[in-house]
N, CA, C and O atoms as a GROMACS GRO file, in nm:
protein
  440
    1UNK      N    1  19.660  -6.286  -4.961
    1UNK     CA    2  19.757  -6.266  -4.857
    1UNK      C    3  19.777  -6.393  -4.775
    1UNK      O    4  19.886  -6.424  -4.728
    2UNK      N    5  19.664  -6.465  -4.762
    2UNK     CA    6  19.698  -6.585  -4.661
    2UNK      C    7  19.790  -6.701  -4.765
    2UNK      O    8  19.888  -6.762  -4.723
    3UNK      N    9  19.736  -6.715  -4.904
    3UNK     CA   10  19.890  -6.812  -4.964
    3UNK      C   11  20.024  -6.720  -4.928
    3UNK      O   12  20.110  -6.792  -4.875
    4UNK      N   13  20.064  -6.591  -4.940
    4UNK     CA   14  20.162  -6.580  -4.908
    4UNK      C   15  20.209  -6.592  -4.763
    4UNK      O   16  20.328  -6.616  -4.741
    5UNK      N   17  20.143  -6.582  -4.689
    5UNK     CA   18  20.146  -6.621  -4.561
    5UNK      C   19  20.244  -6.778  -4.506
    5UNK      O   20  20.345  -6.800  -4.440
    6UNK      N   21  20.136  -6.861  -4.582
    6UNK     CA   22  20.156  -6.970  -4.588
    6UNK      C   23  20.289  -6.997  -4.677
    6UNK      O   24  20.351  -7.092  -4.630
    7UNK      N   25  20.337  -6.955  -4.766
    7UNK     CA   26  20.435  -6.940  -4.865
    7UNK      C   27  20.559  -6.903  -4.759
    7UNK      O   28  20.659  -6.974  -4.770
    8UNK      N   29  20.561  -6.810  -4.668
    8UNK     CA   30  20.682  -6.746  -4.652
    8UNK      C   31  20.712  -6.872  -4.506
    8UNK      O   32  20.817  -6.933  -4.484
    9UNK      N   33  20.591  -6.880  -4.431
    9UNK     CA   34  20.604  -6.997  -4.330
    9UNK      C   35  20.657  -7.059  -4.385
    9UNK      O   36  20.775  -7.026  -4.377
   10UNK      N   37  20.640  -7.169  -4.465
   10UNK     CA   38  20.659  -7.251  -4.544
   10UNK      C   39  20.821  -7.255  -4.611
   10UNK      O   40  20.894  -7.349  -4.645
   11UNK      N   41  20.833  -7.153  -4.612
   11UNK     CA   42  20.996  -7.225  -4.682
   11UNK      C   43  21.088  -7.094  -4.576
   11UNK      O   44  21.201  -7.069  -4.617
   12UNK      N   45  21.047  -7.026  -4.463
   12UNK     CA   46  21.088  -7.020  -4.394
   12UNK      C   47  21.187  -7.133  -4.301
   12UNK      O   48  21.145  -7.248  -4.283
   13UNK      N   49  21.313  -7.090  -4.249
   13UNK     CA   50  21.348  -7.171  -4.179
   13UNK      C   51  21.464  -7.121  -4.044
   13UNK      O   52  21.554  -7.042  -4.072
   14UNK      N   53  21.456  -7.149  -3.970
   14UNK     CA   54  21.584  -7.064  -3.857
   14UNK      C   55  21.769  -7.160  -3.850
   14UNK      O   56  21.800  -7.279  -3.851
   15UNK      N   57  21.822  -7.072  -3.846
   15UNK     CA   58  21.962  -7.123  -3.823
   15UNK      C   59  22.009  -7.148  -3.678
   15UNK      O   60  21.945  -7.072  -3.605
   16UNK      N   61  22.076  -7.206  -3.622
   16UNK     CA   62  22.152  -7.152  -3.496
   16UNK      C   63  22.329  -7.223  -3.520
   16UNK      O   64  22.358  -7.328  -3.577
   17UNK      N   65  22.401  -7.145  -3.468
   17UNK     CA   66  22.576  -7.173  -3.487
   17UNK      C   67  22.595  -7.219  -3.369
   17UNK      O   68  22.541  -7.161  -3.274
   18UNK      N   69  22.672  -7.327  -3.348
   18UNK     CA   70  22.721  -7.422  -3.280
   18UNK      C   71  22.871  -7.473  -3.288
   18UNK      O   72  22.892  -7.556  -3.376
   19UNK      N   73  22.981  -7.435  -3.209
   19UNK     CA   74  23.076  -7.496  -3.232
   19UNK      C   75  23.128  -7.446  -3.400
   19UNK      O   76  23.209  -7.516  -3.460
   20UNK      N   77  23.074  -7.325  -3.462
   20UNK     CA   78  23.139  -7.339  -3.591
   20UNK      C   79  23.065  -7.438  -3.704
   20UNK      O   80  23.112  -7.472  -3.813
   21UNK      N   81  22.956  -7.468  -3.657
   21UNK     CA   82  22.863  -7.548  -3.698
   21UNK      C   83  22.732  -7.492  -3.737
   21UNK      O   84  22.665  -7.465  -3.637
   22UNK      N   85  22.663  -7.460  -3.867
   22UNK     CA   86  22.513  -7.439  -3.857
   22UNK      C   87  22.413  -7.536  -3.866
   22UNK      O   88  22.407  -7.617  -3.959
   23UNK      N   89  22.347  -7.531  -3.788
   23UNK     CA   90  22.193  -7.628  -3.776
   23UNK      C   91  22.112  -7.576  -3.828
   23UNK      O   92  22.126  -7.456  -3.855
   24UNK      N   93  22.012  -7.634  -3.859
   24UNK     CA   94  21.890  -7.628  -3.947
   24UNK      C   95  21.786  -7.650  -3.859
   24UNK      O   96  21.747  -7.766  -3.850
   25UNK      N   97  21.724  -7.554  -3.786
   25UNK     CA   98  21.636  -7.623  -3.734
   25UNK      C   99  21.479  -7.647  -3.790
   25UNK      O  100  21.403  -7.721  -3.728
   26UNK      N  101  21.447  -7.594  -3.883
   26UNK     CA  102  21.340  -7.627  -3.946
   26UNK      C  103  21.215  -7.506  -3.921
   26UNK      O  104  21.208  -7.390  -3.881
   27UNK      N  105  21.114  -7.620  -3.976
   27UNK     CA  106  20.976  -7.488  -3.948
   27UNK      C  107  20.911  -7.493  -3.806
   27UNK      O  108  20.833  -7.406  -3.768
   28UNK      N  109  20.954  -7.620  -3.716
   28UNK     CA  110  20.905  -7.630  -3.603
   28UNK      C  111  20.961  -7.525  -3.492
   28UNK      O  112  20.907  -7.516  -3.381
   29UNK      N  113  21.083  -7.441  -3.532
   29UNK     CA  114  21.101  -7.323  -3.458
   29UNK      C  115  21.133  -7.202  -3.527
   29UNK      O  116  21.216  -7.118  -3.494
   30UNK      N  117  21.028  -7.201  -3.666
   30UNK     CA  118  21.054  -7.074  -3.717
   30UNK      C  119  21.065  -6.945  -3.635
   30UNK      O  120  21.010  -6.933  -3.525
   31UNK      N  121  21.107  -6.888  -3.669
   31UNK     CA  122  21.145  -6.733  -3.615
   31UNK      C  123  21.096  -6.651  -3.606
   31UNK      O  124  21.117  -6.558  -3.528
   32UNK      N  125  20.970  -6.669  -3.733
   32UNK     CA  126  20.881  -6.592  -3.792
   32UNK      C  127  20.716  -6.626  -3.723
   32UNK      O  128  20.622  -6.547  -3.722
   33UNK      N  129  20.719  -6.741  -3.679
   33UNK     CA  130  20.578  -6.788  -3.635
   33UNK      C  131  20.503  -6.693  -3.583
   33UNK      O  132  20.398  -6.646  -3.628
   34UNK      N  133  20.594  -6.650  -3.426
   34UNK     CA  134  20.490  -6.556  -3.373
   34UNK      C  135  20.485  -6.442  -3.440
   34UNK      O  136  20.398  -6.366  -3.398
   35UNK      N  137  20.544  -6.404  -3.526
   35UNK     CA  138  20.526  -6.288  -3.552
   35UNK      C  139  20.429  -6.277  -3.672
   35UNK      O  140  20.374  -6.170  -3.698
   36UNK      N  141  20.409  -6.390  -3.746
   36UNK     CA  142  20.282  -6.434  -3.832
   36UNK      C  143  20.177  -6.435  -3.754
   36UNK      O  144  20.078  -6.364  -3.771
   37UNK      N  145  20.192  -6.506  -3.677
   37UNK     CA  146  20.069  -6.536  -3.566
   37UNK      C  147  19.979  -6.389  -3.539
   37UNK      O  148  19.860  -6.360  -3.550
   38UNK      N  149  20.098  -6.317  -3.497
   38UNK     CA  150  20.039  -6.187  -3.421
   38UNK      C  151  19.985  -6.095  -3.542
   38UNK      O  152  19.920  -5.994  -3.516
   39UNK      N  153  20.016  -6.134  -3.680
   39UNK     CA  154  20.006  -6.013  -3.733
   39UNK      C  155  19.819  -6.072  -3.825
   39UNK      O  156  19.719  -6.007  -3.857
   40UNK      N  157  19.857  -6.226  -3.834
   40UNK     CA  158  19.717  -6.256  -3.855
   40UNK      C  159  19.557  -6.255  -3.724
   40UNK      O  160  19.434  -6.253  -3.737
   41UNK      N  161  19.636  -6.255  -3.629
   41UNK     CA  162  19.551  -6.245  -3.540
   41UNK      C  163  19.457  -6.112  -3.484
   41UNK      O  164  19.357  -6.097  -3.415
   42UNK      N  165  19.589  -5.994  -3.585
   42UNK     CA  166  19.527  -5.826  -3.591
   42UNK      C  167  19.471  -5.835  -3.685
   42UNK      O  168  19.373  -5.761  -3.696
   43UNK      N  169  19.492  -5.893  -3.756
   43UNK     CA  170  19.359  -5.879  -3.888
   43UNK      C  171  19.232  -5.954  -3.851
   43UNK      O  172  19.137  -5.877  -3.864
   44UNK      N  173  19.201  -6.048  -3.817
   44UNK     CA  174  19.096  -6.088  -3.736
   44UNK      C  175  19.016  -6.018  -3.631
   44UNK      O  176  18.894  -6.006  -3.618
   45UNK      N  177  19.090  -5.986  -3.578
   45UNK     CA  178  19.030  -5.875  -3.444
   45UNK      C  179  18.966  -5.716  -3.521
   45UNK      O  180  18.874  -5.638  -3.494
   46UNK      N  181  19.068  -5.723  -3.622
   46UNK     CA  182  19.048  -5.540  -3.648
   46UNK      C  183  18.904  -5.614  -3.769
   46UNK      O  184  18.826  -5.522  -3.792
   47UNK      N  185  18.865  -5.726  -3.831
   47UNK     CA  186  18.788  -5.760  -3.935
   47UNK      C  187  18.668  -5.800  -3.802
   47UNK      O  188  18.561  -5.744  -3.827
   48UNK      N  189  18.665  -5.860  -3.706
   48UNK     CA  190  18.571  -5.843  -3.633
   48UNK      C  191  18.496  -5.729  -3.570
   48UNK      O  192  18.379  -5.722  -3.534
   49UNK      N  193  18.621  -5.620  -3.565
   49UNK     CA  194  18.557  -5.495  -3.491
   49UNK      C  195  18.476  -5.420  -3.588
   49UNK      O  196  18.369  -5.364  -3.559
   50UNK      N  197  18.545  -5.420  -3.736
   50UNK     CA  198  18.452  -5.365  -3.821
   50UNK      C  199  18.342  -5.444  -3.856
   50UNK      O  200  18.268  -5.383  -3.933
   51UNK      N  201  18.301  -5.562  -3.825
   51UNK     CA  202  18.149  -5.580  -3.871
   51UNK      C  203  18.074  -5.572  -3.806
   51UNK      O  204  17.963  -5.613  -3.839
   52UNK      N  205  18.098  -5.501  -3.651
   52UNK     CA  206  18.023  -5.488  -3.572
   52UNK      C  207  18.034  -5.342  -3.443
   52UNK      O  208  18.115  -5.251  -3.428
   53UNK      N  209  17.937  -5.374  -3.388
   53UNK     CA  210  17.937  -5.175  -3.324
   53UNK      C  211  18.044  -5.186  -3.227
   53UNK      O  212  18.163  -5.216  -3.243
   54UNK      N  213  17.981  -5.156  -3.125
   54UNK     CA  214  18.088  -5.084  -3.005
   54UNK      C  215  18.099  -5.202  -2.858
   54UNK      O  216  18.090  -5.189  -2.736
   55UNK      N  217  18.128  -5.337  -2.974
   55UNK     CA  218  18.128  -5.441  -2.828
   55UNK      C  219  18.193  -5.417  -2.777
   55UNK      O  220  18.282  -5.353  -2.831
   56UNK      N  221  18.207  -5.450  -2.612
   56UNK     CA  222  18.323  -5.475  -2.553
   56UNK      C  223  18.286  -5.421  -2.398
   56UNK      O  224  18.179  -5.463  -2.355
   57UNK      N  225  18.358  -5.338  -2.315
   57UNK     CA  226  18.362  -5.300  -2.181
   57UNK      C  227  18.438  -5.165  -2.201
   57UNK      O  228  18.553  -5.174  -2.244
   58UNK      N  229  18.374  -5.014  -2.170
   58UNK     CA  230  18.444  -4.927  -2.200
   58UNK      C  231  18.567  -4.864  -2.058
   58UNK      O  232  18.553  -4.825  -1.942
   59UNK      N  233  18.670  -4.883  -2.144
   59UNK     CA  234  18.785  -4.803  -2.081
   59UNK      C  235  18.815  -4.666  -2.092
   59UNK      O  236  18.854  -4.660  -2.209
   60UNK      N  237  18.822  -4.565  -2.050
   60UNK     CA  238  18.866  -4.427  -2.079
   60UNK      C  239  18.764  -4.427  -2.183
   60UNK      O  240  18.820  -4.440  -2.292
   61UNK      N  241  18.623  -4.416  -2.197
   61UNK     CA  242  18.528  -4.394  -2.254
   61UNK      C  243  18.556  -4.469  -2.394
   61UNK      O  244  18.481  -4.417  -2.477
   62UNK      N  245  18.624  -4.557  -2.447
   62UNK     CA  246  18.677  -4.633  -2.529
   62UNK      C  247  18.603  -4.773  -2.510
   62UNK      O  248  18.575  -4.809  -2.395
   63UNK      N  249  18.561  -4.876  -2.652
   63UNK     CA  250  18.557  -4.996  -2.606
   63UNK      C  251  18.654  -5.095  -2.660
   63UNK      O  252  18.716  -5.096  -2.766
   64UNK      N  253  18.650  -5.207  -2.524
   64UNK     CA  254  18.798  -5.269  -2.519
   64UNK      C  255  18.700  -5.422  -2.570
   64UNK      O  256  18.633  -5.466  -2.476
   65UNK      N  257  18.691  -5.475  -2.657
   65UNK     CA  258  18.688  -5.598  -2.644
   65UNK      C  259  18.752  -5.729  -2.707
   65UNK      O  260  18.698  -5.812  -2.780
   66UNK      N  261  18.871  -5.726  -2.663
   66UNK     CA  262  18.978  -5.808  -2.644
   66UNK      C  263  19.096  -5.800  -2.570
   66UNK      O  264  19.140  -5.685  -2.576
   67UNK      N  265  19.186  -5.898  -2.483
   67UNK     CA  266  19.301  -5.878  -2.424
   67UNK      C  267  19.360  -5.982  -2.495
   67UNK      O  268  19.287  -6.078  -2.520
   68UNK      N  269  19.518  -5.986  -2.549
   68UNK     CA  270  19.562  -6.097  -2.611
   68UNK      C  271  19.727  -6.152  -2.592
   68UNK      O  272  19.816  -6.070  -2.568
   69UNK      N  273  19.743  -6.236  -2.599
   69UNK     CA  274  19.888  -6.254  -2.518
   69UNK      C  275  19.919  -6.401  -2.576
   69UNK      O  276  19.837  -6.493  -2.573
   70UNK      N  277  20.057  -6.410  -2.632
   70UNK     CA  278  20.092  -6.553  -2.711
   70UNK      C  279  19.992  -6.558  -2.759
   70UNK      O  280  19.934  -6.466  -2.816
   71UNK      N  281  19.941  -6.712  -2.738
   71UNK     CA  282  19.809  -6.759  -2.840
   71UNK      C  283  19.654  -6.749  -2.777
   71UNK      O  284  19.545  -6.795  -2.812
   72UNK      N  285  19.697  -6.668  -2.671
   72UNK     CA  286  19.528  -6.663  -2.648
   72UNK      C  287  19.476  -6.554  -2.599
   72UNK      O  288  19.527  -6.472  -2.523
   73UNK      N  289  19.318  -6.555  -2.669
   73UNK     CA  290  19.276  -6.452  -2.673
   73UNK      C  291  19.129  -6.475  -2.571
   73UNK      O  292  19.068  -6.580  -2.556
   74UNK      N  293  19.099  -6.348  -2.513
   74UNK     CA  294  19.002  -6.264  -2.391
   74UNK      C  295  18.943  -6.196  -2.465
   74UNK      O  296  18.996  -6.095  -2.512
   75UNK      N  297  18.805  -6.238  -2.499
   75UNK     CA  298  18.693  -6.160  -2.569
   75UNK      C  299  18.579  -6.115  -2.416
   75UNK      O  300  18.523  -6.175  -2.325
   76UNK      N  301  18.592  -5.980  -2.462
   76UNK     CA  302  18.471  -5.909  -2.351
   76UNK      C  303  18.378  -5.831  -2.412
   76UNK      O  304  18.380  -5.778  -2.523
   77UNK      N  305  18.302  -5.830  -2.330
   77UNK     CA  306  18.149  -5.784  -2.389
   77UNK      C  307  18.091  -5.755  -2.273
   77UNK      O  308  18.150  -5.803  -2.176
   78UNK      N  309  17.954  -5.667  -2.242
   78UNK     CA  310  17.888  -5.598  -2.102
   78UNK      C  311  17.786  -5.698  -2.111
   78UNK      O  312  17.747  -5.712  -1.995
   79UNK      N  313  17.710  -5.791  -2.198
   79UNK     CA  314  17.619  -5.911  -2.258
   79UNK      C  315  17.638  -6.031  -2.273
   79UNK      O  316  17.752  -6.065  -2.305
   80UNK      N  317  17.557  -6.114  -2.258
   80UNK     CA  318  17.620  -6.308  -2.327
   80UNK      C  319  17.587  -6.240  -2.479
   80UNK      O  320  17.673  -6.238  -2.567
   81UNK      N  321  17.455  -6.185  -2.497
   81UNK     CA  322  17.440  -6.180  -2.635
   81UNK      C  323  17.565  -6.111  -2.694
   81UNK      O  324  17.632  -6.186  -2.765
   82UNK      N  325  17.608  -5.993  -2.682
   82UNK     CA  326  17.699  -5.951  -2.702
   82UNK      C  327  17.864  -5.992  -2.742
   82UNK      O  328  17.940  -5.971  -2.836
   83UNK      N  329  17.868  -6.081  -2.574
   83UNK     CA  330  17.996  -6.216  -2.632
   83UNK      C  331  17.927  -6.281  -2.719
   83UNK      O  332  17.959  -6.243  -2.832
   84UNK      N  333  17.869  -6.341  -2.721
   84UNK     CA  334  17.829  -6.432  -2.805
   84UNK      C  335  17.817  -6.407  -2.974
   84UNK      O  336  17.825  -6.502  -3.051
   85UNK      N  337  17.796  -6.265  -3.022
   85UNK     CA  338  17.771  -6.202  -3.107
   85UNK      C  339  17.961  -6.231  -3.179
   85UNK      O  340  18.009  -6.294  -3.273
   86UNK      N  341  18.021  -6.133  -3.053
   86UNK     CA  342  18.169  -6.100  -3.101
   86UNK      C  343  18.270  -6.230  -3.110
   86UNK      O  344  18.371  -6.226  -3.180
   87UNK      N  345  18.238  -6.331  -3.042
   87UNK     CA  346  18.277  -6.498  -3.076
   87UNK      C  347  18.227  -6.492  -3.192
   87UNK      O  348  18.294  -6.434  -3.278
   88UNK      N  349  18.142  -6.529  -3.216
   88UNK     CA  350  18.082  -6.560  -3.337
   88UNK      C  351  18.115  -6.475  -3.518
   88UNK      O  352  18.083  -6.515  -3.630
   89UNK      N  353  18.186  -6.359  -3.476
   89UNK     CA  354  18.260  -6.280  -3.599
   89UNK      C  355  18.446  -6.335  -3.565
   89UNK      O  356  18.522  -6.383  -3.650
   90UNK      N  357  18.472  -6.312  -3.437
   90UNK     CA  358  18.628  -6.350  -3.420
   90UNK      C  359  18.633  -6.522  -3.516
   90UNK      O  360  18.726  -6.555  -3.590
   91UNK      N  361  18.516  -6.602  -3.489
   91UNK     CA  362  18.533  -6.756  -3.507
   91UNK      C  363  18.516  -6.786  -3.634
   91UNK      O  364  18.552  -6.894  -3.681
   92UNK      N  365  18.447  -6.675  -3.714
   92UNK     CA  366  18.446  -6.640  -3.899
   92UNK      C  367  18.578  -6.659  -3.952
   92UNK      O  368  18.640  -6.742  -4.019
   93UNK      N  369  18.602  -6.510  -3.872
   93UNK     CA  370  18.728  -6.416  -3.949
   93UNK      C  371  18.825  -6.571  -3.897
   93UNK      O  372  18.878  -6.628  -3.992
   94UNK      N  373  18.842  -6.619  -3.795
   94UNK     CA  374  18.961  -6.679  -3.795
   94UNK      C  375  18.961  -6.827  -3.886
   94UNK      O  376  19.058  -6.899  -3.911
   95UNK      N  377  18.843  -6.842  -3.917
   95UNK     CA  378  18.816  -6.969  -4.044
   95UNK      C  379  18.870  -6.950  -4.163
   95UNK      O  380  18.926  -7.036  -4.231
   96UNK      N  381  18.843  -6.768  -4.204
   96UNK     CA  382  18.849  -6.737  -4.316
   96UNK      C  383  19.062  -6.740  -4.343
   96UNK      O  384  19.123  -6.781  -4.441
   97UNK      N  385  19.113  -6.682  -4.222
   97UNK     CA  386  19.270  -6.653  -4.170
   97UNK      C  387  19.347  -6.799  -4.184
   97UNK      O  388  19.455  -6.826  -4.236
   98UNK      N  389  19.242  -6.888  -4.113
   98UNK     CA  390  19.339  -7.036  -4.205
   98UNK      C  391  19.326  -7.094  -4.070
   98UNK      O  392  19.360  -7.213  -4.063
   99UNK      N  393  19.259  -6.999  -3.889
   99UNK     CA  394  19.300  -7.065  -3.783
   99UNK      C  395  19.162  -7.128  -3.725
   99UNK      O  396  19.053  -7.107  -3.777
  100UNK      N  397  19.184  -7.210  -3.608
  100UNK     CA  398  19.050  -7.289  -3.571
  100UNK      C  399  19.090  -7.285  -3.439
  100UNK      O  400  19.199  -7.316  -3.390
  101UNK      N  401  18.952  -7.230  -3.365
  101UNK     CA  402  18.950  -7.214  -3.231
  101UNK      C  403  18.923  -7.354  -3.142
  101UNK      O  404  18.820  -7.421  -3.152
  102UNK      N  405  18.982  -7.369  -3.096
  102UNK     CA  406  18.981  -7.549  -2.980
  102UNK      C  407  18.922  -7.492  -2.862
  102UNK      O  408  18.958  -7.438  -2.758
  103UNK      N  409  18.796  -7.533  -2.935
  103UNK     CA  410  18.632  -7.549  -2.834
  103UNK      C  411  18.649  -7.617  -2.676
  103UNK      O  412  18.586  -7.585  -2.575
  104UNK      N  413  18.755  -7.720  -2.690
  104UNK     CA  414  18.814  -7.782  -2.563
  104UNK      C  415  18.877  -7.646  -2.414
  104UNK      O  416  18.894  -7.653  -2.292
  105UNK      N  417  18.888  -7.554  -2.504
  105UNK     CA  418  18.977  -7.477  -2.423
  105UNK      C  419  18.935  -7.353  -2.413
  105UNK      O  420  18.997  -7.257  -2.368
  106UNK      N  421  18.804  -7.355  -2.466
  106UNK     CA  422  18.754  -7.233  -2.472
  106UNK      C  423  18.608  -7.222  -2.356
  106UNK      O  424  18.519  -7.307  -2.355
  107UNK      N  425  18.610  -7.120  -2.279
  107UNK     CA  426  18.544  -7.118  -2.155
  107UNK      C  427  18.479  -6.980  -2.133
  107UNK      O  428  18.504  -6.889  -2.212
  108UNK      N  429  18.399  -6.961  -2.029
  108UNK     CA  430  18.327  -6.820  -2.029
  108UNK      C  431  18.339  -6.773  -1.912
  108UNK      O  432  18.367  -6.862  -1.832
  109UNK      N  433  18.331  -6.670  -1.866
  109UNK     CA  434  18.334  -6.613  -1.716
  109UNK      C  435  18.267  -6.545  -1.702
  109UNK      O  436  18.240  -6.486  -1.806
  110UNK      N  437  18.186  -6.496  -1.574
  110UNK     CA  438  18.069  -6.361  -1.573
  110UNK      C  439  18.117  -6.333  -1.470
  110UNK      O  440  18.076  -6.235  -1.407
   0.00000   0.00000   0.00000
């Protein structure tokens, strides 16, 4: 699934009309990005939740551990071990997905 992934990005491309004119704008504003983005980024999350129990912070007796929005993602946990556990499957799965987390920008809160 990830060559096709990469396949459809890839020769993906967006139009826009101008004056009676079509442009090409290329892969730098595919159309499709976020919506690749988002759909690889549920497979990561849902491949992290299954290799592991009930991380997270429970909501309505539910556990929540992730909030996610554009490109970034809020991993929670009631533990460091715990975050630390569920980083450590999200930072797999997203190696295995084709993506790499920028350690620069990545931070913790208690």
């Amino acid at each position: 699934m990830n060559e096709w992934i990469k396949h459809v990005h890839k020769c993906g491309t967006t139009r826009r009309r101008t004056n009676r004119m079509v442009q090409d704008q290329g892969r730098e504003r595919c159309g499709m990005s976020p919506d690749l983005f988002n759909l690889i980024m549920e497979i990561v999350v849902r491949l992290a939740k299954k290799e592991g129990s009930d991380t997270g912070v429970k909501l309505n007796c539910k556990p929540l551990d992730n909030l996610r929005f554009a490109d970034d993602i809020d991993l929670l946990a009631d533990t460091k071990e715990s975050l630390q556990d569920l980083m450590n499957r999200v930072g797999e799965n997203s190696k295995t997905m084709g993506l790499e987390i920028n350690a620069d920008k990545t931070k913790q809160w208690q």
